[in-house]
PDB file with SEQRES, HELIX, SHEET and CRYST1 records, atoms N, CA, C and O in Angstrom:
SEQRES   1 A   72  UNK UNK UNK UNK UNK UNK UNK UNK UNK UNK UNK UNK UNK          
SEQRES   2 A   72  UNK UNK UNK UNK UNK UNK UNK UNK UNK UNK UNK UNK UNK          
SEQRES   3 A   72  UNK UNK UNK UNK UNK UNK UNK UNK UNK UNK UNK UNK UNK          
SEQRES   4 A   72  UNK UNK UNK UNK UNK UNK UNK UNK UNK UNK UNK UNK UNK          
SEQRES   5 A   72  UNK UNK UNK UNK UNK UNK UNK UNK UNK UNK UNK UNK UNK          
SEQRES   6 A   72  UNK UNK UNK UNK UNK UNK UNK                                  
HELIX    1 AA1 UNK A    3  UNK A    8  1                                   6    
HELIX    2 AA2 UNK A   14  UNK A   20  1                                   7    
HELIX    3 AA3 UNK A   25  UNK A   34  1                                  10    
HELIX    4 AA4 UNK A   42  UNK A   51  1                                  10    
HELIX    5 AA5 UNK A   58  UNK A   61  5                                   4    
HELIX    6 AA6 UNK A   69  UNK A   71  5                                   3    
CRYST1    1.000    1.000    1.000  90.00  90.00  90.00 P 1           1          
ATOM      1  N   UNK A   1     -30.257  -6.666 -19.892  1.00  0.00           N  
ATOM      2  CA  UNK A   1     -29.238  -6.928 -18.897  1.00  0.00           C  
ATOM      3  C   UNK A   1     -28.413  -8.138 -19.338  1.00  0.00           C  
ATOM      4  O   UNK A   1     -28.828  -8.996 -20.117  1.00  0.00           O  
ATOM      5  N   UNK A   2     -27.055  -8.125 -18.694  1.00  0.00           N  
ATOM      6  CA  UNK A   2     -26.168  -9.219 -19.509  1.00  0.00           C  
ATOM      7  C   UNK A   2     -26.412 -10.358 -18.515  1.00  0.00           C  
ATOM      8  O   UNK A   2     -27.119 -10.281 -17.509  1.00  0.00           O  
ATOM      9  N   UNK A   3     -25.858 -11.222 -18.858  1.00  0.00           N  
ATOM     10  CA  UNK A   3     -25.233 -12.826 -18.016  1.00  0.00           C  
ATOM     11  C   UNK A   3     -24.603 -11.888 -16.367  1.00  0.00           C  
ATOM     12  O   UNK A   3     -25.104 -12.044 -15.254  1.00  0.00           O  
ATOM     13  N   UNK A   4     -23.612 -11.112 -16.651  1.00  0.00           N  
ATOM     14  CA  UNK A   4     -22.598 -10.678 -15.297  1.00  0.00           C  
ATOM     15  C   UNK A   4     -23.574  -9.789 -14.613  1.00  0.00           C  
ATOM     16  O   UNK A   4     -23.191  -9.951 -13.455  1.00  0.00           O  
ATOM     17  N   UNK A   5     -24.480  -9.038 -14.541  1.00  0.00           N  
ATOM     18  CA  UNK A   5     -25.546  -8.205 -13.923  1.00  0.00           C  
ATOM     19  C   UNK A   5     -26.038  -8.989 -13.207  1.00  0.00           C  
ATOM     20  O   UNK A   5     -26.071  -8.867 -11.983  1.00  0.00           O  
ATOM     21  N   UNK A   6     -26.691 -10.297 -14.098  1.00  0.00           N  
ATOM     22  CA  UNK A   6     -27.500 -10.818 -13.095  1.00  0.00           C  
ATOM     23  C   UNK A   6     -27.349 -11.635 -11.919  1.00  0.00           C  
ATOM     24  O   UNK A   6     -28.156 -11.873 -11.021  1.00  0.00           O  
ATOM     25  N   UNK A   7     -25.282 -12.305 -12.224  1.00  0.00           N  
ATOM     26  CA  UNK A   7     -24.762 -12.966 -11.440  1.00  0.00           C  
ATOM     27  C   UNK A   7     -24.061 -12.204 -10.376  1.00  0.00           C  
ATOM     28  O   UNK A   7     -23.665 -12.663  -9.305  1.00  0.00           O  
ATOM     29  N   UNK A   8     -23.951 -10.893 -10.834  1.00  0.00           N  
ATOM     30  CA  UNK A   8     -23.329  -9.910  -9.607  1.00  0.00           C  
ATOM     31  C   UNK A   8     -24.629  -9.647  -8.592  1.00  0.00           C  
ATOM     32  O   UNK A   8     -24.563  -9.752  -7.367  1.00  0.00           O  
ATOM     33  N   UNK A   9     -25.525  -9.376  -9.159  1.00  0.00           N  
ATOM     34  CA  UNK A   9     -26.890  -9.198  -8.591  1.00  0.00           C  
ATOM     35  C   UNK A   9     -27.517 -10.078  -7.625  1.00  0.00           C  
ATOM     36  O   UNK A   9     -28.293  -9.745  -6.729  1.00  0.00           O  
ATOM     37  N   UNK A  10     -26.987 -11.533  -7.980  1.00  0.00           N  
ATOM     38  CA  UNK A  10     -27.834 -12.738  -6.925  1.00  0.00           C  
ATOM     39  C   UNK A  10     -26.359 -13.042  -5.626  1.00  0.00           C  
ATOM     40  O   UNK A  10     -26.252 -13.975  -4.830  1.00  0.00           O  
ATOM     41  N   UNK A  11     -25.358 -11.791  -5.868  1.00  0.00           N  
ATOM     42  CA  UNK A  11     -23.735 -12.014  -4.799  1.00  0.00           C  
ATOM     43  C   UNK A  11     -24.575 -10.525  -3.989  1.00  0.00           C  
ATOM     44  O   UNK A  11     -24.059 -10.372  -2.882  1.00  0.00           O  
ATOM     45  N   UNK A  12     -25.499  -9.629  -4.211  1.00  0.00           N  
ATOM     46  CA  UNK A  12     -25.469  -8.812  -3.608  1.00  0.00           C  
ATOM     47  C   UNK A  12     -24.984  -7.827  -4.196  1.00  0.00           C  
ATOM     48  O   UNK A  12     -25.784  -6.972  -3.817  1.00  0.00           O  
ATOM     49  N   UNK A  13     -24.015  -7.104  -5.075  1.00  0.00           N  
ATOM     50  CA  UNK A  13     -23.768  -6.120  -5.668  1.00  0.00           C  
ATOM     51  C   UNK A  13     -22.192  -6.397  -6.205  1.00  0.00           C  
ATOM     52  O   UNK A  13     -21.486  -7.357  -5.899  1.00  0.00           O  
ATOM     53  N   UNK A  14     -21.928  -5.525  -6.896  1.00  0.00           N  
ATOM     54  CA  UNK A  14     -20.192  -5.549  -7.384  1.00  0.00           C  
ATOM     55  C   UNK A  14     -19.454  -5.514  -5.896  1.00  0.00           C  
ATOM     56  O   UNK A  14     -18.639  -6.427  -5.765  1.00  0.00           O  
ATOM     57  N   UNK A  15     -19.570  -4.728  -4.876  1.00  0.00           N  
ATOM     58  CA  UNK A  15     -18.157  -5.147  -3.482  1.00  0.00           C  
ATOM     59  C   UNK A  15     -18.706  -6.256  -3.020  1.00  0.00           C  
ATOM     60  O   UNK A  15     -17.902  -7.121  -2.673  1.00  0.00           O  
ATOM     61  N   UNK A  16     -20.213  -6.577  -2.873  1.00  0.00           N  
ATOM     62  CA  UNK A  16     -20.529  -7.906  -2.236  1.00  0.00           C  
ATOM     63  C   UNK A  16     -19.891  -9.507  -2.787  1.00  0.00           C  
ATOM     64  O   UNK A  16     -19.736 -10.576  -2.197  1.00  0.00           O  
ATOM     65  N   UNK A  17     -19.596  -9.006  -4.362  1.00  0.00           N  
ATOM     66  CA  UNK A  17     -19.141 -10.230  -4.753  1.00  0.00           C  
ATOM     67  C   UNK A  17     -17.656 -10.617  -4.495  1.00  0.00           C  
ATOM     68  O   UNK A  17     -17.116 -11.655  -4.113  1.00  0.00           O  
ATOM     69  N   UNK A  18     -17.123  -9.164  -4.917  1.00  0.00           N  
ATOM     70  CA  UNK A  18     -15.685  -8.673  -5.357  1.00  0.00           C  
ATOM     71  C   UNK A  18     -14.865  -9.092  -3.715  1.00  0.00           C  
ATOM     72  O   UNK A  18     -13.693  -9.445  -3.577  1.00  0.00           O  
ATOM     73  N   UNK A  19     -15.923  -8.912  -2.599  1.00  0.00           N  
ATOM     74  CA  UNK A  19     -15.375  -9.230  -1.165  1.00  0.00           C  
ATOM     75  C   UNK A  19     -15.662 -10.899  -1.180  1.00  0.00           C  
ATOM     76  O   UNK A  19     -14.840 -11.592  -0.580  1.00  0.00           O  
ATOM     77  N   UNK A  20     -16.708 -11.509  -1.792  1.00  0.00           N  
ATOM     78  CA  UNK A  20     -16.371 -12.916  -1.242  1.00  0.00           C  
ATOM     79  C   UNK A  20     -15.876 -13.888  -1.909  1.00  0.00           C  
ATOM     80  O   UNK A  20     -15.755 -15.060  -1.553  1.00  0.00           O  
ATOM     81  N   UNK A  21     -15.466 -13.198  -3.293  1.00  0.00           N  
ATOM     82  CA  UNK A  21     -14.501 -13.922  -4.141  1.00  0.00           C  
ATOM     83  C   UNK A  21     -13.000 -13.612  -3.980  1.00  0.00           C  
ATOM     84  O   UNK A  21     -12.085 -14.304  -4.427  1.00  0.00           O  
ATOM     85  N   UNK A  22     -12.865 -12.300  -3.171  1.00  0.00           N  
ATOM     86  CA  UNK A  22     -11.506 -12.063  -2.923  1.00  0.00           C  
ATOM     87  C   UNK A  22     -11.029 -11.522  -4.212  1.00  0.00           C  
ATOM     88  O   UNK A  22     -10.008 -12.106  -4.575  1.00  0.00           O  
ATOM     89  N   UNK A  23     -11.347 -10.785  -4.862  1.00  0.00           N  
ATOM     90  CA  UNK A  23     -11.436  -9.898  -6.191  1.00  0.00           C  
ATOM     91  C   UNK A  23     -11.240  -8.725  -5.641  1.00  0.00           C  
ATOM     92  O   UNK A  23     -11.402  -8.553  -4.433  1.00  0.00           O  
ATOM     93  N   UNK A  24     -10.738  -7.446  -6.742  1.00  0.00           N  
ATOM     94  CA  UNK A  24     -10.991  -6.303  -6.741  1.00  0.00           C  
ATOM     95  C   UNK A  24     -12.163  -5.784  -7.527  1.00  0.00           C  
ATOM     96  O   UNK A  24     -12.537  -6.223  -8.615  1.00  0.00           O  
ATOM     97  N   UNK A  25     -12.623  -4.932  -6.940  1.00  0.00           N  
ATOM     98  CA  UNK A  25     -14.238  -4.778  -6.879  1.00  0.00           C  
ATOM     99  C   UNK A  25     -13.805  -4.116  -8.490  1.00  0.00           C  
ATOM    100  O   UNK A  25     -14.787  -4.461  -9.147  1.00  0.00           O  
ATOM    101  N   UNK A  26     -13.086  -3.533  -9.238  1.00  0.00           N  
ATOM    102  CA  UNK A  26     -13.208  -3.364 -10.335  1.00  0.00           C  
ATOM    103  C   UNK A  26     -12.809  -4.439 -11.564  1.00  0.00           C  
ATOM    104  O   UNK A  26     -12.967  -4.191 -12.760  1.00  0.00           O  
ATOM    105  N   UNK A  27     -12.381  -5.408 -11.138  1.00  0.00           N  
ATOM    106  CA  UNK A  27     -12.498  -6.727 -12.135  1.00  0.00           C  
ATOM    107  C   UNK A  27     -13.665  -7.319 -12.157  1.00  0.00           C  
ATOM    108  O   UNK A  27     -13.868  -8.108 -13.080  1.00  0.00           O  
ATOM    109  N   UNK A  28     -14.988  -7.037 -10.899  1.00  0.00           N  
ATOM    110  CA  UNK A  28     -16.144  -7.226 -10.882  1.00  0.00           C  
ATOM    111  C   UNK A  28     -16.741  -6.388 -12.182  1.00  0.00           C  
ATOM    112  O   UNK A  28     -17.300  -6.986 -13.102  1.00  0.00           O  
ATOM    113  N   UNK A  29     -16.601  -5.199 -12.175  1.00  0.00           N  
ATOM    114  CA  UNK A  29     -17.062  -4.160 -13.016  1.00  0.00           C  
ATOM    115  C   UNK A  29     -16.882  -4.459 -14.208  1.00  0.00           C  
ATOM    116  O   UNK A  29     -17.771  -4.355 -15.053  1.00  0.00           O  
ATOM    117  N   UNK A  30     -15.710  -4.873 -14.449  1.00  0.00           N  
ATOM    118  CA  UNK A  30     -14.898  -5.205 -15.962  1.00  0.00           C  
ATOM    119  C   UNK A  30     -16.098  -5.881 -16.847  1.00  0.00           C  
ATOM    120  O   UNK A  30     -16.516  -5.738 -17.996  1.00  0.00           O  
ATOM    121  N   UNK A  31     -16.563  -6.998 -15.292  1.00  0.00           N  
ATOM    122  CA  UNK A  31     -17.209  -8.563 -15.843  1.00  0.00           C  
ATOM    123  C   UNK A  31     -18.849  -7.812 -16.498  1.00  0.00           C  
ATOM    124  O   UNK A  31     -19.539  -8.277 -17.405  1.00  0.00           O  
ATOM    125  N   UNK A  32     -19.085  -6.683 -15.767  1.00  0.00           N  
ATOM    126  CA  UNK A  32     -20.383  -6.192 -16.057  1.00  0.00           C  
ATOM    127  C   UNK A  32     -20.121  -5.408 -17.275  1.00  0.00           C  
ATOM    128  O   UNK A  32     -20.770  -5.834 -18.231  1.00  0.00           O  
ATOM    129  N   UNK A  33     -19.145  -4.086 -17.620  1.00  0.00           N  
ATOM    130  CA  UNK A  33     -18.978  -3.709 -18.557  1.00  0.00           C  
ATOM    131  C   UNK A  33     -18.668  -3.815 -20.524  1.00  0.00           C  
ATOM    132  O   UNK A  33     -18.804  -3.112 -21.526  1.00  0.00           O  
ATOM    133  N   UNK A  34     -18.088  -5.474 -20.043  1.00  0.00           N  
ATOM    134  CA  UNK A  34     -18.069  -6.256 -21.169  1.00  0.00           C  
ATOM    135  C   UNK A  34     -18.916  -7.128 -21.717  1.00  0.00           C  
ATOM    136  O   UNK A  34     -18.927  -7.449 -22.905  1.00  0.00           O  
ATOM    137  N   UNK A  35     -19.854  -7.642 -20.612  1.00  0.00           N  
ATOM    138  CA  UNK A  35     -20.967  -8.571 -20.937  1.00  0.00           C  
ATOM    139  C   UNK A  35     -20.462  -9.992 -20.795  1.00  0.00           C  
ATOM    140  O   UNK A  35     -21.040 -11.021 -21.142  1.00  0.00           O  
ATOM    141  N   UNK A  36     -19.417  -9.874 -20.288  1.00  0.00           N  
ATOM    142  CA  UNK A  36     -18.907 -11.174 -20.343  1.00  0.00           C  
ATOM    143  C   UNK A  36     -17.725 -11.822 -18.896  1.00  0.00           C  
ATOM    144  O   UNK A  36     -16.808 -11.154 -18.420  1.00  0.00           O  
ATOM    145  N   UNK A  37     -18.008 -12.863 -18.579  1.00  0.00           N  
ATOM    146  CA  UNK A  37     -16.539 -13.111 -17.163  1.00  0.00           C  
ATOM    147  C   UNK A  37     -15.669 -14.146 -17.847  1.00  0.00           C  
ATOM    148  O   UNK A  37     -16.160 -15.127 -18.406  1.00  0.00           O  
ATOM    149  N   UNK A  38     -14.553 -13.943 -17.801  1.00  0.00           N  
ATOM    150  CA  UNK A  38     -13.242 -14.946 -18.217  1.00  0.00           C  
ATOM    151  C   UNK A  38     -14.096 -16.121 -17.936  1.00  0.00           C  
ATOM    152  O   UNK A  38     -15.086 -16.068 -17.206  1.00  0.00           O  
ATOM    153  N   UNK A  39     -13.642 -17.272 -18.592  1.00  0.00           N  
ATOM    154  CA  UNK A  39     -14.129 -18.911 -17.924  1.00  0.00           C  
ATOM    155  C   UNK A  39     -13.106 -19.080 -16.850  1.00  0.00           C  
ATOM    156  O   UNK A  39     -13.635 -19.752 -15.966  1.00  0.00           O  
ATOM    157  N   UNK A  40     -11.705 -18.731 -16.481  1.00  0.00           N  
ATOM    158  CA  UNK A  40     -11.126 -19.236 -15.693  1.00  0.00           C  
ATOM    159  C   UNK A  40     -11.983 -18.181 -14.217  1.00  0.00           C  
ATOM    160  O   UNK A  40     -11.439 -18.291 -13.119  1.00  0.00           O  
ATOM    161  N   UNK A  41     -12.893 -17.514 -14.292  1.00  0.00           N  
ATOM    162  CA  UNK A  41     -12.683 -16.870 -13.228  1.00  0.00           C  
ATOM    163  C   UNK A  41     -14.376 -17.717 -12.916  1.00  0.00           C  
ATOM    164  O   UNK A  41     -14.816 -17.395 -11.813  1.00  0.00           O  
ATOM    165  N   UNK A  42     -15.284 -18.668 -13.685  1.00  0.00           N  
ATOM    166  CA  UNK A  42     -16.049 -19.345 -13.380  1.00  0.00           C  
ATOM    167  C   UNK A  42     -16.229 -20.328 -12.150  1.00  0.00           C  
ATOM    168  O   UNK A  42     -17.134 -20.186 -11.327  1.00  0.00           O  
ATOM    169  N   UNK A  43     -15.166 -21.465 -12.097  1.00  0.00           N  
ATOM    170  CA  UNK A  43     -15.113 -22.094 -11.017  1.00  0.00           C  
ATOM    171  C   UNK A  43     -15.037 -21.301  -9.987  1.00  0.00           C  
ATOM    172  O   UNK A  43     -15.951 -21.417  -9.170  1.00  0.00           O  
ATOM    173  N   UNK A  44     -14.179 -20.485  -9.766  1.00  0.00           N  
ATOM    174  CA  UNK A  44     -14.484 -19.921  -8.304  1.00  0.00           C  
ATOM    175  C   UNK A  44     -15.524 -19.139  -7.776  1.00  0.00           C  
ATOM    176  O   UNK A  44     -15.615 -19.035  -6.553  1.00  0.00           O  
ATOM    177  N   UNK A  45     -16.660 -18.335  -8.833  1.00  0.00           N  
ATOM    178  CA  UNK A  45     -17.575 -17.647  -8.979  1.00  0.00           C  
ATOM    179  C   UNK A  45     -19.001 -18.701  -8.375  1.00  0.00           C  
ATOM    180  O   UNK A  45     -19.910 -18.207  -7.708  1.00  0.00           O  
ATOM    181  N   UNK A  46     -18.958 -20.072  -8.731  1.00  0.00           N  
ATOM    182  CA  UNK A  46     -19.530 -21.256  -8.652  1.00  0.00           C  
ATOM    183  C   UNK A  46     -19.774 -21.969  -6.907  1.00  0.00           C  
ATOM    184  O   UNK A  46     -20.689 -22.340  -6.173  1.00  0.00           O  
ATOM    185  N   UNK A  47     -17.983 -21.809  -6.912  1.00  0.00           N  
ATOM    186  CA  UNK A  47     -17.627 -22.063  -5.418  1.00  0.00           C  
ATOM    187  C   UNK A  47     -18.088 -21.008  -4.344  1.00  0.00           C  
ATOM    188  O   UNK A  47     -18.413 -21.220  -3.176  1.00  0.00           O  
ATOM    189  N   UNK A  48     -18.044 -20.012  -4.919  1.00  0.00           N  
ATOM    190  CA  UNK A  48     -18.535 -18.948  -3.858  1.00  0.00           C  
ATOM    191  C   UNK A  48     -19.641 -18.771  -3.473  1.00  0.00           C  
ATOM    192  O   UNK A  48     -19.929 -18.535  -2.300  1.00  0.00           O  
ATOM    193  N   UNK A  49     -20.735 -18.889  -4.758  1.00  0.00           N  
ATOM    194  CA  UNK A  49     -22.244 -19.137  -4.393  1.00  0.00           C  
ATOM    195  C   UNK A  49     -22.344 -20.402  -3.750  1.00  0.00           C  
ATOM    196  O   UNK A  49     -23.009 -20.382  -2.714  1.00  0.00           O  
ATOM    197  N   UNK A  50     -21.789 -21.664  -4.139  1.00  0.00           N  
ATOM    198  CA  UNK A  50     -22.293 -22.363  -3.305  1.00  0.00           C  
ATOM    199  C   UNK A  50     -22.016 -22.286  -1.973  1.00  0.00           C  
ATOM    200  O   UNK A  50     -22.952 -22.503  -1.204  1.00  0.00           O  
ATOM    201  N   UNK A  51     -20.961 -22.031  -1.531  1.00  0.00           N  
ATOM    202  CA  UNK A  51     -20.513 -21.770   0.001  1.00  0.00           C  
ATOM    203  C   UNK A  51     -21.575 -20.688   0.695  1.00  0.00           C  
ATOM    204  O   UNK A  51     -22.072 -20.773   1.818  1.00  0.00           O  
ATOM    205  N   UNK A  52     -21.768 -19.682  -0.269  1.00  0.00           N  
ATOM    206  CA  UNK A  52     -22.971 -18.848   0.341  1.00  0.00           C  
ATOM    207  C   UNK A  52     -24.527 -18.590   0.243  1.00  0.00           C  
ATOM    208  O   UNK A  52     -25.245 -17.592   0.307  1.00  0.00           O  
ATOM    209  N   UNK A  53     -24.798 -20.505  -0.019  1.00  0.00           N  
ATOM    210  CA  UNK A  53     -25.909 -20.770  -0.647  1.00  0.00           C  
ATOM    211  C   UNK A  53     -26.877 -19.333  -1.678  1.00  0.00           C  
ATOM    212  O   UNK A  53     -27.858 -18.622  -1.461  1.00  0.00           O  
ATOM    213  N   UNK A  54     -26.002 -19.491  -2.675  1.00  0.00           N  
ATOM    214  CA  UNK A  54     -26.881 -18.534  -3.588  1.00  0.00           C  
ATOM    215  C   UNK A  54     -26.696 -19.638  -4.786  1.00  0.00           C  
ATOM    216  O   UNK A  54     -25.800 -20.455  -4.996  1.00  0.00           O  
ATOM    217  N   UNK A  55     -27.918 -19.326  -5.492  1.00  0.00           N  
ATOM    218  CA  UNK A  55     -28.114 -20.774  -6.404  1.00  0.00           C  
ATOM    219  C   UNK A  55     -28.123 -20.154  -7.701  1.00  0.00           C  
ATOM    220  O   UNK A  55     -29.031 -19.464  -8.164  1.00  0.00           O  
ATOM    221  N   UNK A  56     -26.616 -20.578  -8.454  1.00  0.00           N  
ATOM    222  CA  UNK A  56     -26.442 -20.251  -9.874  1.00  0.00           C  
ATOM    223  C   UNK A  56     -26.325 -21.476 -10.586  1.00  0.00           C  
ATOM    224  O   UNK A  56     -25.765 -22.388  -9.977  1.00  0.00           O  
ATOM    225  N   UNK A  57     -26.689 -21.680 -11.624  1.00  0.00           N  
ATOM    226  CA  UNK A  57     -26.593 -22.699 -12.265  1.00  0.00           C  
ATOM    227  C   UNK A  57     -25.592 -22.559 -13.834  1.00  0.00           C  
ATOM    228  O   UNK A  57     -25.624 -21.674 -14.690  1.00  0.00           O  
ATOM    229  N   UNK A  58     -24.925 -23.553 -13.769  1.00  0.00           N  
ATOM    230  CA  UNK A  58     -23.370 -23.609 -15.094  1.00  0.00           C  
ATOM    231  C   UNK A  58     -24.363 -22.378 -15.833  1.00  0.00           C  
ATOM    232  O   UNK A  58     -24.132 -21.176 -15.701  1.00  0.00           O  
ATOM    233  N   UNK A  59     -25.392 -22.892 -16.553  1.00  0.00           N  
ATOM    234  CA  UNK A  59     -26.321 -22.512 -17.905  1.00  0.00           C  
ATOM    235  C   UNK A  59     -26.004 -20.777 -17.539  1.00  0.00           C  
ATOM    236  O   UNK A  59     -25.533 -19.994 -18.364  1.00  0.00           O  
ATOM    237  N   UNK A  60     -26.289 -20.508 -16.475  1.00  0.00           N  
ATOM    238  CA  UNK A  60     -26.522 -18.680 -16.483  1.00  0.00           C  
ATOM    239  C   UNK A  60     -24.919 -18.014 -16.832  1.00  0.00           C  
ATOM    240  O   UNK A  60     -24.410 -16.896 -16.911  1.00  0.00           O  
ATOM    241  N   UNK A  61     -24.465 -19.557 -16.990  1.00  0.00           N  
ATOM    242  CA  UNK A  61     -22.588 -18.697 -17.575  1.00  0.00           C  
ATOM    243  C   UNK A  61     -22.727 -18.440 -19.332  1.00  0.00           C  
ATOM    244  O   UNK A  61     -21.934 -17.817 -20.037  1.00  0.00           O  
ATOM    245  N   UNK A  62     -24.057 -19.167 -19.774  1.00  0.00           N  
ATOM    246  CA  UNK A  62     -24.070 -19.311 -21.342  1.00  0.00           C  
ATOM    247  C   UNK A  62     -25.571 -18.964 -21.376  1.00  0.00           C  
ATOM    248  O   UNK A  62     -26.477 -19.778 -21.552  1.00  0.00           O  
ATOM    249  N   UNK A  63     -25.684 -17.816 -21.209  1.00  0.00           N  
ATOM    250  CA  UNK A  63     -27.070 -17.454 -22.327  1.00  0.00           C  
ATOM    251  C   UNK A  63     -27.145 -17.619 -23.389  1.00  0.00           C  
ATOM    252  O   UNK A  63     -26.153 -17.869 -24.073  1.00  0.00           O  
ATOM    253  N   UNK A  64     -28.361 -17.531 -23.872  1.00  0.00           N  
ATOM    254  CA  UNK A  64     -29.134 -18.112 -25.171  1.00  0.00           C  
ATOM    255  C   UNK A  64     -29.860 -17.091 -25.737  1.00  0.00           C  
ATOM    256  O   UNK A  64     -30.201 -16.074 -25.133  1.00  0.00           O  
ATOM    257  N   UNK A  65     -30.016 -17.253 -26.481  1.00  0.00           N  
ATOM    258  CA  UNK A  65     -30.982 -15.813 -27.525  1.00  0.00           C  
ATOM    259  C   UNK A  65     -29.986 -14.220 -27.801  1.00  0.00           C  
ATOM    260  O   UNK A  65     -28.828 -13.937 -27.492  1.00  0.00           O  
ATOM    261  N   UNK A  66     -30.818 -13.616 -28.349  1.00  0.00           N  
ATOM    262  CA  UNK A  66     -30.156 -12.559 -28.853  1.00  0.00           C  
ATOM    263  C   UNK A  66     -29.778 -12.526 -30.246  1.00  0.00           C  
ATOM    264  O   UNK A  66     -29.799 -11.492 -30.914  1.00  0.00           O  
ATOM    265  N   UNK A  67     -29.337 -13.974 -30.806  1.00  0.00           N  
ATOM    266  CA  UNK A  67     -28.941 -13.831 -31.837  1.00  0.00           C  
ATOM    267  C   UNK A  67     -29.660 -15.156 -32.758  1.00  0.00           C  
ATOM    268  O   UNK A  67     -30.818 -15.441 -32.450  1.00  0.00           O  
ATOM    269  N   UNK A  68     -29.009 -15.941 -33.848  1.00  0.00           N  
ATOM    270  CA  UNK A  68     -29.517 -17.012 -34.487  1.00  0.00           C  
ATOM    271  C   UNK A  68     -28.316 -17.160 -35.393  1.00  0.00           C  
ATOM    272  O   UNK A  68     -27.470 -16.321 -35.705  1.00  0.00           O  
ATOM    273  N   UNK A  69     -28.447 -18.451 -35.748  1.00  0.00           N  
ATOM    274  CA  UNK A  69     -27.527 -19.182 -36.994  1.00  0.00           C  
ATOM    275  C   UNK A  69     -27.550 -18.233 -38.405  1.00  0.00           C  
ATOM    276  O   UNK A  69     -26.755 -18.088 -39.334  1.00  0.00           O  
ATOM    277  N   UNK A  70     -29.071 -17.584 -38.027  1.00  0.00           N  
ATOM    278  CA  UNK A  70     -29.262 -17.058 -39.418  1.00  0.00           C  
ATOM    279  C   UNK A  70     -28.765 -15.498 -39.384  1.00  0.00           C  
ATOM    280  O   UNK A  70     -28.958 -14.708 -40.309  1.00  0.00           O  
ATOM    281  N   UNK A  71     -28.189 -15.233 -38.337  1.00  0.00           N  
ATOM    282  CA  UNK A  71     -27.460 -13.996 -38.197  1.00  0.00           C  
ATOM    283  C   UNK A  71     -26.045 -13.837 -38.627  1.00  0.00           C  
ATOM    284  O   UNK A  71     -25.269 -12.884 -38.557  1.00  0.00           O  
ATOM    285  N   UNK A  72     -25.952 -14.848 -39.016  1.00  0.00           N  
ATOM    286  CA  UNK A  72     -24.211 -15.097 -39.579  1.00  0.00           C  
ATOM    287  C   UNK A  72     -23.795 -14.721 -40.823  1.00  0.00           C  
ATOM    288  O   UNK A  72     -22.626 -14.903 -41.164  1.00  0.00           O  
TER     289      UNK A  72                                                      
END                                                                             
């Protein structure tokens, strides 16, 4: 599972997020389909959990592993 699964996942689902970020529920999708969310669309992703006490932390915007230096 990517970084955006698990952060759509702790909003409640792709419309749960897509409604309290004020998004269209398919730019939610985008974020899951690519493995990845714009950084500009971070701060507000941040703001929203906190307003709806759901507890994400910066780090779950930058996973770790998968790969190595020595994969280059």
């Amino acid at each position: 599972m990517t970084y955006p699964n698990n952060i759509v996942e702790k909003f409640g689902g792709v419309a749960s997020m897509a409604r309290q970020l004020g998004y269209a529920r398919q730019t939610v999708r985008n974020w899951i389909v690519r493995g990845a969310i714009h950084d500009h669309h971070k701060p507000a992703i941040m703001a929203a959990a906190k307003s709806s006490g759901i507890e994400i932390t910066e780090a779950e915007f930058f996973p770790t592993g998968g790969y190595s230096t020595a994969d280059r």
